[in-house]
C-alpha positions as CSV (number, residue, x, y, z in Angstrom):
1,X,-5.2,226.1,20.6
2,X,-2.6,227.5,18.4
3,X,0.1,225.4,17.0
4,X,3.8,226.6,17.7
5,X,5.8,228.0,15.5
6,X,8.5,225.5,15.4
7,X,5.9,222.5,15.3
8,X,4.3,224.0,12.0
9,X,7.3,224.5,10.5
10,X,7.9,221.1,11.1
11,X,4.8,219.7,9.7
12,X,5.3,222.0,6.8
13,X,8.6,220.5,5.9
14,X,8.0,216.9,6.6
15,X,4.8,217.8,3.9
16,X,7.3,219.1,1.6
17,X,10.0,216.0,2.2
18,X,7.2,213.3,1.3
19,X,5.8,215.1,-1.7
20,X,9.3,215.2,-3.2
21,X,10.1,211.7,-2.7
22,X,6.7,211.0,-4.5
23,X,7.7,213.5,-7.3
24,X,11.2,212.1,-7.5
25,X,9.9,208.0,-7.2
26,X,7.1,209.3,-10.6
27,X,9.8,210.9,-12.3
28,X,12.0,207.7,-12.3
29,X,9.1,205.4,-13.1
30,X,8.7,207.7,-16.2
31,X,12.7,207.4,-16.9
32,X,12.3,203.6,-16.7
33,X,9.0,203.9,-19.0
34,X,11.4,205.1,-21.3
35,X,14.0,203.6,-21.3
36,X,12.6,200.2,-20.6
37,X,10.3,200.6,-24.0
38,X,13.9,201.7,-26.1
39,X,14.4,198.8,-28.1
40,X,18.5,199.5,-27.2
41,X,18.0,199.0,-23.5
42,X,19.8,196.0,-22.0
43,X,23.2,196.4,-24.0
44,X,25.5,195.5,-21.1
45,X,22.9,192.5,-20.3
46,X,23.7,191.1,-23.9
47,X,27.2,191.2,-23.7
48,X,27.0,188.8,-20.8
49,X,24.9,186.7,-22.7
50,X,26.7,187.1,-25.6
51,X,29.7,186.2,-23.4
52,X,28.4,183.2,-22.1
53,X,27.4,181.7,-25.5
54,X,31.2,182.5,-26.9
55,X,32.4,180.2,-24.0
56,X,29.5,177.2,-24.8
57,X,31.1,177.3,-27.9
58,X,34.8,177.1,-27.2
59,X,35.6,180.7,-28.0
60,X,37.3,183.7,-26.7
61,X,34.9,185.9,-25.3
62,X,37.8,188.8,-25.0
63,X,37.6,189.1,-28.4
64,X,35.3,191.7,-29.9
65,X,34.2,189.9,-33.0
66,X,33.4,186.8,-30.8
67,X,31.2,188.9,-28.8
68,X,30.0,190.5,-32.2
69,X,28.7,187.2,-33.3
70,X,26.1,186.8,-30.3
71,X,24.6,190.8,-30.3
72,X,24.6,194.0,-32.4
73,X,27.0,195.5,-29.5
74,X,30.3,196.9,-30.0
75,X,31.2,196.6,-26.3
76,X,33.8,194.1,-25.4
77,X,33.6,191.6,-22.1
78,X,36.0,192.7,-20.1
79,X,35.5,191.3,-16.2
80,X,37.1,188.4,-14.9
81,X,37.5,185.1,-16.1
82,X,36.1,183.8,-13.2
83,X,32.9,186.0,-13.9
84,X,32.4,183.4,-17.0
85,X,31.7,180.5,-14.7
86,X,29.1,182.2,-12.8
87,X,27.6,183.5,-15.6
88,X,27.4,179.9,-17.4
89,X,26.1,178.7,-13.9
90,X,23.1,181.3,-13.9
91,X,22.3,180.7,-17.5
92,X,20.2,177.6,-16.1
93,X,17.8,180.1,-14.2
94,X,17.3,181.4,-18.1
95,X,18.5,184.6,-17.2
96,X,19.5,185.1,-20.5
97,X,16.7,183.6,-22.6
98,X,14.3,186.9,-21.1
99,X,15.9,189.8,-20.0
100,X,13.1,190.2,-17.7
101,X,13.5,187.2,-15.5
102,X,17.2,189.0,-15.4
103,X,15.3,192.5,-14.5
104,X,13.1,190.6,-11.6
105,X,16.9,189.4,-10.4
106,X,17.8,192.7,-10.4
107,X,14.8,194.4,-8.4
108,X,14.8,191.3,-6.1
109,X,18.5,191.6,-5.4
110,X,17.8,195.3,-4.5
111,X,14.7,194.6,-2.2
112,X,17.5,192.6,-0.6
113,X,19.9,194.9,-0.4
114,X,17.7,197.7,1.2
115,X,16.2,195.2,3.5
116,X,20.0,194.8,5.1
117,X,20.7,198.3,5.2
118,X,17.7,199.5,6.8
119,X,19.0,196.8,9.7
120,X,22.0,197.7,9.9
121,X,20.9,199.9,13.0
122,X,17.6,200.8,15.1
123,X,16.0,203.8,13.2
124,X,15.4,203.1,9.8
125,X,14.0,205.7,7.4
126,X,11.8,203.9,5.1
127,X,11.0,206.5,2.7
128,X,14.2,208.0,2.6
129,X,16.0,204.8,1.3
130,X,13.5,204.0,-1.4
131,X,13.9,207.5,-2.5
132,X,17.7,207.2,-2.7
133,X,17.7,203.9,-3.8
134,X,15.2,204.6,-6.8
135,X,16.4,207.8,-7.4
136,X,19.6,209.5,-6.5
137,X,22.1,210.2,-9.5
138,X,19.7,208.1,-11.6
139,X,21.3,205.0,-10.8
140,X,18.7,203.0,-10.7
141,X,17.9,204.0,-13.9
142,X,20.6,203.5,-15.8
143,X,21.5,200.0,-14.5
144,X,18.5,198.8,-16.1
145,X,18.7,200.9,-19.0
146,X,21.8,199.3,-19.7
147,X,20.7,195.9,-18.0
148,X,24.1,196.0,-15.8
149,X,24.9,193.7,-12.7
150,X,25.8,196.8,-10.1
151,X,23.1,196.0,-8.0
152,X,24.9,192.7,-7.0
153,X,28.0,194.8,-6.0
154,X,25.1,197.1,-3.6
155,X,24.1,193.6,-2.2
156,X,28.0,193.2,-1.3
157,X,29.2,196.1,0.5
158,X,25.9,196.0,2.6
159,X,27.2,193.0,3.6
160,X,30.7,194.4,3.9
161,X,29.1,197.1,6.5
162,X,26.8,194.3,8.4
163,X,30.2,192.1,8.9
164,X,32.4,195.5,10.0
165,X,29.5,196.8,12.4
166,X,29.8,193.1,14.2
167,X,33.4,193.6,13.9
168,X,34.2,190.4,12.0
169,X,36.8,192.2,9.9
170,X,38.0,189.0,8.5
171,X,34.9,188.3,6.8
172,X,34.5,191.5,5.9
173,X,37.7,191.5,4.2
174,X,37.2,188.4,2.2
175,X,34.3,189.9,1.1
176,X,35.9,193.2,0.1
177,X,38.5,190.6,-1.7
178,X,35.7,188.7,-3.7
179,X,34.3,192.1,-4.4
180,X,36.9,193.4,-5.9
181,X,38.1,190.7,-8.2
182,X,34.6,190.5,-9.9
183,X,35.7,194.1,-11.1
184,X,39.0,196.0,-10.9
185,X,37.2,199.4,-10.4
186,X,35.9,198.2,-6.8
187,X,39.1,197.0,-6.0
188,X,40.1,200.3,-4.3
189,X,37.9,200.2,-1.2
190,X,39.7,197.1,0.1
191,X,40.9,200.7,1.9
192,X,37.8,200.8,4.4
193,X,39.8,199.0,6.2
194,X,41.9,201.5,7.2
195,X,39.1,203.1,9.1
196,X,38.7,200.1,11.4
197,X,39.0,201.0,14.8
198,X,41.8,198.8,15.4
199,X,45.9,198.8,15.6
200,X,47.8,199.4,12.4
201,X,49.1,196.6,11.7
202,X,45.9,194.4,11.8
203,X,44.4,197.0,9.5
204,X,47.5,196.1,7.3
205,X,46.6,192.4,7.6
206,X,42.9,193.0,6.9
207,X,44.4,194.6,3.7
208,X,46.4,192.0,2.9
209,X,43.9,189.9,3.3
210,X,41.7,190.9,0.9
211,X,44.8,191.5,-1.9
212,X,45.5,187.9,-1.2
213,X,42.0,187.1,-1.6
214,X,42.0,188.7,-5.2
215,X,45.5,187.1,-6.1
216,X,44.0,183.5,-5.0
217,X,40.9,184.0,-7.3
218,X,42.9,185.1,-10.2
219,X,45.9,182.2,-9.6
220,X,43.1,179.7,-10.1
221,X,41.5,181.2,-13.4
222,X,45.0,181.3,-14.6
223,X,45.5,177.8,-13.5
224,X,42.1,176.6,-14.9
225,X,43.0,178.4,-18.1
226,X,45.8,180.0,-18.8
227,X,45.0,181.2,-22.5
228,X,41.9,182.8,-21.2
229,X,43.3,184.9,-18.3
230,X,46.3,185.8,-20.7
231,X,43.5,187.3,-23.4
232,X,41.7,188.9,-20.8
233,X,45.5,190.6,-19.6
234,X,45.8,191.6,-22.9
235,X,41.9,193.2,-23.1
236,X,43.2,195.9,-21.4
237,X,45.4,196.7,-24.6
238,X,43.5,196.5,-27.0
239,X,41.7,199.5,-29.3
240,X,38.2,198.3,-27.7
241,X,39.3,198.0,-23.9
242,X,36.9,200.2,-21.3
243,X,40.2,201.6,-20.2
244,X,40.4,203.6,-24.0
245,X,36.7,204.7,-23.7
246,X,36.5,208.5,-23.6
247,X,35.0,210.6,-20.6
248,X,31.6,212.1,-21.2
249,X,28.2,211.0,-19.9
250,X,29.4,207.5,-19.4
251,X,32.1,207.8,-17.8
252,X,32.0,210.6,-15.0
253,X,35.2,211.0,-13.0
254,X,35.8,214.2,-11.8
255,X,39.5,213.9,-12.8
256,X,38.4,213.5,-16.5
257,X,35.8,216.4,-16.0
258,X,38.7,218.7,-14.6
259,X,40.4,217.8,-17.7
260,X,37.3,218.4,-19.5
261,X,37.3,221.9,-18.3
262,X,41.1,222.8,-19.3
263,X,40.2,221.4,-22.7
264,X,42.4,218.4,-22.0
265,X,41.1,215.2,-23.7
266,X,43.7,213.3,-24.9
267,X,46.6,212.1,-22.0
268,X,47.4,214.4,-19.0
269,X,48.8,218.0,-19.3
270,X,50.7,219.6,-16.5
271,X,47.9,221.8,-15.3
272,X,45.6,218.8,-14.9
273,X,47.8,216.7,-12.9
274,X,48.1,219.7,-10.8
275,X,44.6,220.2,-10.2
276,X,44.2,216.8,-9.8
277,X,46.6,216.2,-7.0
278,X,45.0,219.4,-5.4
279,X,41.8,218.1,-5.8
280,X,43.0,214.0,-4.5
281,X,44.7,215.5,-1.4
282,X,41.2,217.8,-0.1
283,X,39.1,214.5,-0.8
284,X,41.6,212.5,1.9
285,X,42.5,215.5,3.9
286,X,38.9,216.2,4.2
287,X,37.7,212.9,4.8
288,X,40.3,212.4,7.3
289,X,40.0,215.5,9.9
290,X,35.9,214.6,9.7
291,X,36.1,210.3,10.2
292,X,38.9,211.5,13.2
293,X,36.3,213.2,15.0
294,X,33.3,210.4,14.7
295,X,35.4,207.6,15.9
296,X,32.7,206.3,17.9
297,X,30.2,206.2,15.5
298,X,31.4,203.3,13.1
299,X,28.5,204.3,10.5
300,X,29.4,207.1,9.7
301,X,33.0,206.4,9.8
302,X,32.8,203.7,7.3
303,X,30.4,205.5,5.0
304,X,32.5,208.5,5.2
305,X,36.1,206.6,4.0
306,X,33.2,204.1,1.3
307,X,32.0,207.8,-0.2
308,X,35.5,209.0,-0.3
309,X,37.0,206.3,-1.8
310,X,34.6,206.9,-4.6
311,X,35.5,210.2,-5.0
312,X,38.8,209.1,-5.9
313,X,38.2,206.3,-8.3
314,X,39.7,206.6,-11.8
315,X,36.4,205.1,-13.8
316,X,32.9,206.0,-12.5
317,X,30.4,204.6,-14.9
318,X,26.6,205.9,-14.5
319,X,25.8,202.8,-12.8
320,X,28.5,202.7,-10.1
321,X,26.6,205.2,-8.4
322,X,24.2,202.5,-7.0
323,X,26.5,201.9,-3.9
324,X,26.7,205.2,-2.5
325,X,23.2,204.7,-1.6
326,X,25.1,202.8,1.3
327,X,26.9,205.9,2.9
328,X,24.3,208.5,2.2
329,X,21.9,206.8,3.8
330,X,23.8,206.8,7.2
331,X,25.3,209.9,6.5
332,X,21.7,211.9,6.1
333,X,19.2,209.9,7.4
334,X,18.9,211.6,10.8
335,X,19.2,215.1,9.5
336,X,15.7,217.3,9.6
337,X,13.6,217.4,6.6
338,X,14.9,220.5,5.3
339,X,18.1,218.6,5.1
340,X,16.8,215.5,3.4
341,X,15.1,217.8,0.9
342,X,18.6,219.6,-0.2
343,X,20.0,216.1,-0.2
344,X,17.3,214.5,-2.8
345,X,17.4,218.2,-4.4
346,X,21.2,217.0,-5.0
347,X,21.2,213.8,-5.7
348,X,18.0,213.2,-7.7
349,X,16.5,216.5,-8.7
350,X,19.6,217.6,-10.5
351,X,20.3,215.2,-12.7
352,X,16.7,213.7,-13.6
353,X,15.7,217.3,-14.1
354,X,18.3,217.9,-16.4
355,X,17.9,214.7,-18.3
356,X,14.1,215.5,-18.7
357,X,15.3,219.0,-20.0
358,X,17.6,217.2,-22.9
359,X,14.8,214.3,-23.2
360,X,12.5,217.3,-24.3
361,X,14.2,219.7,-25.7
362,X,16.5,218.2,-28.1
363,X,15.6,220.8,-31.0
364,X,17.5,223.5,-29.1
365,X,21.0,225.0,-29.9
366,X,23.5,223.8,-26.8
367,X,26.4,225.7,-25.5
368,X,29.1,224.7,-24.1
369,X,28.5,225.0,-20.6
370,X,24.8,223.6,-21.2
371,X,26.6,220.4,-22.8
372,X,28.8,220.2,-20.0
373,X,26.5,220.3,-17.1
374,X,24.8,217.7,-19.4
375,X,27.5,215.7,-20.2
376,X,28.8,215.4,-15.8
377,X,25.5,216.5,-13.9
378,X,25.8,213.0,-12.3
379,X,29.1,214.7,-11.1
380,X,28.1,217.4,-10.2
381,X,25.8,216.1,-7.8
382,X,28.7,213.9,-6.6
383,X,30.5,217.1,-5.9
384,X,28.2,219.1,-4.2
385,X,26.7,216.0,-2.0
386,X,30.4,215.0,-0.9
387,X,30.4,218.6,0.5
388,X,27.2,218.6,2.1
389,X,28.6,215.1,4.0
390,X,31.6,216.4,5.3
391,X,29.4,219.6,6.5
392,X,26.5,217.8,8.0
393,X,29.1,215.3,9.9
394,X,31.3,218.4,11.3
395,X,28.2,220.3,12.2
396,X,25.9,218.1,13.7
397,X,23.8,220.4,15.2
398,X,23.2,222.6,12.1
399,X,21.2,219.7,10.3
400,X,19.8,217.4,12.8
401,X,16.9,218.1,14.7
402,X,17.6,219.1,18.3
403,X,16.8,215.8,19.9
404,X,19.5,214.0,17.8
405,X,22.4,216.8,17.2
């Protein structure tokens, strides 16, 4: 008996999804071969140890030289104060006596986190989380290459979309407080809460909850130590604050890329905050129209405002990107194959494919364009997959298969 058209083209696809999520989960398991083997890799992981022994010896670990003392870095320590007493507390796990007993945290911590998400509703897509969670933007990648701690901030906002979808918005908020005082870039999507389906004002009191969970937390530090929360104030001042770093493959805003491309590096020029405004007001206006018409699909209306918010955030290190996997997993994960593939083709293949390209074929003369898409690739998946969200939740139909448009 011959096989339909339509059921053949299925098969075919669904062939094509699974053997680029193998080729995409080999490529990043030769990226973390790589990286893994540098004898740099972990540089973020030492200045928390480094960090922690400054403060078992009664010193400032806001201060660069302090930090100096402990590893060969020359980046500061720059998160809370409050951070310091967790860190001291994990040091007794030996965390930082073998960075991989730290890297086993990590991957455990991320088993964790996928384990929630896949629960947060009744189809999970197995494959397509590993894939995104391995893979996409090279995320994973990166946060072990530099042995950073985002993967505790992907364990939090699952938890921030468990608590919304069982509508215990308080929690939820606390836990967007607590998230954002660990680190000031995630203090922005305290904003999610705009979203909730609920009156105005107790989205305003969900707000200000979380604010006054932040403004708690950092009383006390000041309260336990005042000297210490004033240095880390004054961090942000200083010549070797994160907040002087320059943009470039470590720090991929698309703000600082639009800048970038007017050949505006130093401050803001008239054109740029022109552009940017533009560009600001089509990410919320966007975002808006789309999360109005899905009101009674919470999902998607939370990852919709999470991936937004990101859009808009004024620092995006390589890292960072670990928490999208959040909203692009319920954003995509019901779409056909075909629409999986051009999501992972995004995501993944774009900029593992171009950091294979640099990785081996450094010997090459680079223009300026080549050096660019280099430099931002990460964001200009960013770009193109925020697209592809607000087009796959406007036109269902398009990219879903017929049962589920």
């Amino acid at each position: 008996m011959k096989m339909p058209v339509s059921v053949s083209g299925e098969v075919f696809w669904r062939y094509v999804y699974v053997l680029l999520c193998v080729i995409l989960l080999c490529l990043t398991a030769g990226q973390l071969f790589v990286g893994l083997t540098d004898a740099f890799h972990g540089f973020d992981y030492r200045v928390l140890a480094a960090a922690v022994q400054a403060t078992d010896n009664g010193q400032d670990p806001y201060l660069l030289p302090n930090i100096q003392q402990y590893t060969y870095n020359t980046i500061p320590y720059n998160y809370a104060p409050h951070t310091l007493f967790i860190l001291w507390c994990l040091q007794f796990l030996y965390i930082f006596k073998n960075i991989w007993v730290y890297y086993a945290i990590l991957a455990a911590l991320m088993v964790t986190s996928g384990y929630l998400i896949v629960n947060l509703d009744q189809k999970p897509q197995f494959l397509f989380l590993i894939t995104l969670i391995m893979t996409g933007f090279m995320t994973t990648f990166w946060n072990f290459y530099n042995g950073n701690k985002e993967i505790i901030f992907l364990l939090l906002f699952a938890g921030v979309f468990y608590l919304m979808l069982k509508e215990k918005f308080w929690q939820s908020a606390i836990v967007l407080g607590i998230t954002g005082s660990f680190t000031l870039v995630h203090l922005p999507f305290i904003a999610i809460s705009l979203v909730i389906n609920r009156p105005i004002i107790q989205r305003i009191q969900y707000i200000l909850l979380s604010i006054g969970v932040v403004v708690v937390i950092f009383l006390i530090s000041w309260l336990i130590n005042p000297s210490l929360f004033a240095s880390y104030i004054n961090s942000f001042q200083s010549k070797s604050s994160a907040l002087n770093e320059p943009s470039g493959i470590y720090l991929l805003t698309p703000v600082l890329m639009i800048g970038v491309l007017l050949h505006q590096t130093n401050g803001f020029s008239i054109p740029m905050i022109f552009i940017s405004l533009i560009y600001f007001g089509i990410i919320i206006g966007a975002s808006w129209f789309v999360i109005k018409k899905h009101q009674e699909n919470p999902l998607i209306v939370y990852s919709l405002a999470m991936f937004a918010i990101f859009m808009l955030l004024p620092r995006i290190k390589p890292y960072f990107f670990i928490i999208l996997v959040i909203p692009l997993y319920f954003i995509f994960k019901d779409c056909n194959d075909k629409t999986k593939i051009l999501v992972l083709t995004v995501v993944s293949l774009l900029p593992i494919g171009v950091w294979y390209h640099f990785l081996l074929d450094r010997t090459q003369p680079i223009s300026y364009l080549t050096f660019l898409f280099h430099e931002y690739s990460q964001t200009f998946s960013l770009l193109l997959i925020f697209a592809l969200a607000l087009l796959v939740a406007n036109y269902k139909p398009v990219f879903y298969p017929p049962s589920k448009a």
